[in-house]
C-alpha positions, 0 to 999 in steps of 0.5 A, a space after each residue: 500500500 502506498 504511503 501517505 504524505 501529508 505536504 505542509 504548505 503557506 504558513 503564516 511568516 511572510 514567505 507564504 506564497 512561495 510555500 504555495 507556489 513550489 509546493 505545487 511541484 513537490 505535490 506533483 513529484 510526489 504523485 508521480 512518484 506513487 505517494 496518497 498526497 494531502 495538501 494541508 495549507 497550515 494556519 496558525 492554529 494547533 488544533 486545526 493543524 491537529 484536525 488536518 493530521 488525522 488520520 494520521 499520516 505515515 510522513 510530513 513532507 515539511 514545505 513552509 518557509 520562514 517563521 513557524 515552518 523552519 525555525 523549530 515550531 512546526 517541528 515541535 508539534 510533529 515531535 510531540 505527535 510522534 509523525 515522521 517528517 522530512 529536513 531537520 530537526 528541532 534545534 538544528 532548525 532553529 540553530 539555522 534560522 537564528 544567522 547570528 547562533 549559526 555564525 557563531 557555530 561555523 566560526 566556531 569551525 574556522 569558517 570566515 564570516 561577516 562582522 558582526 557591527 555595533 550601533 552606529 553602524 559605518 557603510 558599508 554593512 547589511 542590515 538583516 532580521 536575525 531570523 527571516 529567511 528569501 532575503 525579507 527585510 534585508 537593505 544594504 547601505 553603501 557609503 555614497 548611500 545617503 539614506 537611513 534604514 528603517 532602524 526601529 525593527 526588533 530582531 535585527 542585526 547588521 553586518 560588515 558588507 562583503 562584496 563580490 560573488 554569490 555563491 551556494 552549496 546544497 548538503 544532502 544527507 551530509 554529502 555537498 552537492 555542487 556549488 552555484 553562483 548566483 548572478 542576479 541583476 538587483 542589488 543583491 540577491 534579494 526576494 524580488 531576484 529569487 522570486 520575480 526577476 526572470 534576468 537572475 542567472 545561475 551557473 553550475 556548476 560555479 566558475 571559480 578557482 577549485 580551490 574556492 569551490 573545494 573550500 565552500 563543499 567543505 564548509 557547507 559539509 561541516 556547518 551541515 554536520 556541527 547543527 545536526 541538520 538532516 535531509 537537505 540544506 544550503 549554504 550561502 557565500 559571499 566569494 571577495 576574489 582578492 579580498 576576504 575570500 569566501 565568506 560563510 552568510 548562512 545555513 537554510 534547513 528548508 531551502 527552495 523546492 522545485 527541480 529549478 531550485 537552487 539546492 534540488 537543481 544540484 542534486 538533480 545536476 549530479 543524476 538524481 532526479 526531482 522525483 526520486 529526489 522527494 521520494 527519497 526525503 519522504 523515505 528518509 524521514 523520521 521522529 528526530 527525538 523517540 
């Protein structure tokens, strides 16, 4: 008998529609990929979510986005009913969506990351909430700028700006993917370019020095493994060729999800394909803490 998988969609942080929008492809993948598939669209609302979970399913495929769906909340809940779910666990996802705990954890390992900067903040720095994911809220302030950030938001944090190339690596199971660069045509690789901007260009796999790229598999692998994520993740870079260097930015425990997506697209791009991709999330999930 097929197992049914309960796809967790929307939420309520503010990268709601994307949830939606590429929960459509993981819905159809997992179809095609014979799984019963329930479409639960989650509200802020633990009885409702309860209602939606019975009966009971085998697996949680986890698609939400931002607060509430990567930060450990919705993790929780699937814990305390004892569900199998798909990417990480409680404290990694939260360790992941809180930038300022998972710097700490990679420096930690001797990975290179911003500076952290006390107020009054000298250009260039990135302004950024502490625990936001898409690049929501994030501004970036340049010396020739001659604006001010909004700065009466709680929960944010600025950083010393590292110019040059973006780059990221995905991490399935604790094995590197690929690393990508990202060559987007807005500022920076902010919401509108991953989401809006049809001009933003992705090259793997990145052309780079292999000595970066071999840096940036290694990095992502052991910030992967100190959090104690699962399934798949991604880390993000910042490369300042003859500057810096590489530049770890963050780890994402619920990256993007669509064949066309930055992590499942490496995967993809190393001969496993998208369904096989989320069947094997599906298979591998499990209760984090019996």
């Amino acid at each position: 008998m097929s197992k049914t998988v309960a796809l967790l969609v929307g939420g309520w942080s503010p990268e709601r529609q994307v949830s939606l929008d590429k929960g459509k492809a993981v819905e159809k993948a997992l179809i095609e990929g014979g799984y019963n598939v329930r479409v639960i669209d989650v509200e802020r609302d633990v009885e409702k979510f309860i209602d939606h979970l019975t009966p009971r399913p085998d697996v949680v495929f986890n698609n939400l986005y931002g607060k509430g769906g990567e930060d450990g909340i919705i993790q929780g809940v699937l814990e305390m009913m004892q569900i199998p779910y798909t990417h990480s666990g409680v404290m990694s996802s939260a360790i992941g969506m809180d930038k300022e705990m998972s710097k700490a954890i990679a420096q930690s390992l001797g990975v290179r990351v911003p500076e952290t900067l006390t107020f009054p903040y000298d250009p260039p720095y990135v302004l950024k909430p502490i625990d936001q994911g898409s690049s929501v809220d994030i501004t970036i302030v340049m010396e020739q700028d001659n604006f001010q950030p909004d700065m009466s938001k709680k929960g944010m944090i600025a950083e010393r700006y590292i110019p040059g190339r973006e780059l990221t690596c995905a991490v399935l199971d604790g094995k590197a993917q690929a690393v990508t660069e990202i060559i987007s045509e807005t500022k920076f690789f902010d919401y509108e370019a991953k989401y809006a901007d049809n001009r933003t260009r992705y090259v793997l796999p990145a052309d780079i020095p292999q000595d970066i790229y071999d840096q940036a598999m290694d990095w992502s692998e052991k910030i992967f493994d100190a959090i104690g994520a699962q399934g798949i993740a991604r880390c993000d870079y910042r490369f300042d060729e003859g500057g810096t260097g590489l530049v770890f930015l963050e780890i994402n425990t619920q990256p993007g999800f669509t064949s066309e997506s930055i992590g499942p697209s490496q995967v993809v791009y190393n001969g496993t394909g998208f369904v096989d991709l989320c069947a094997h999330l599906v298979e591998t999930a499990s209760v984090k803490n019996k």
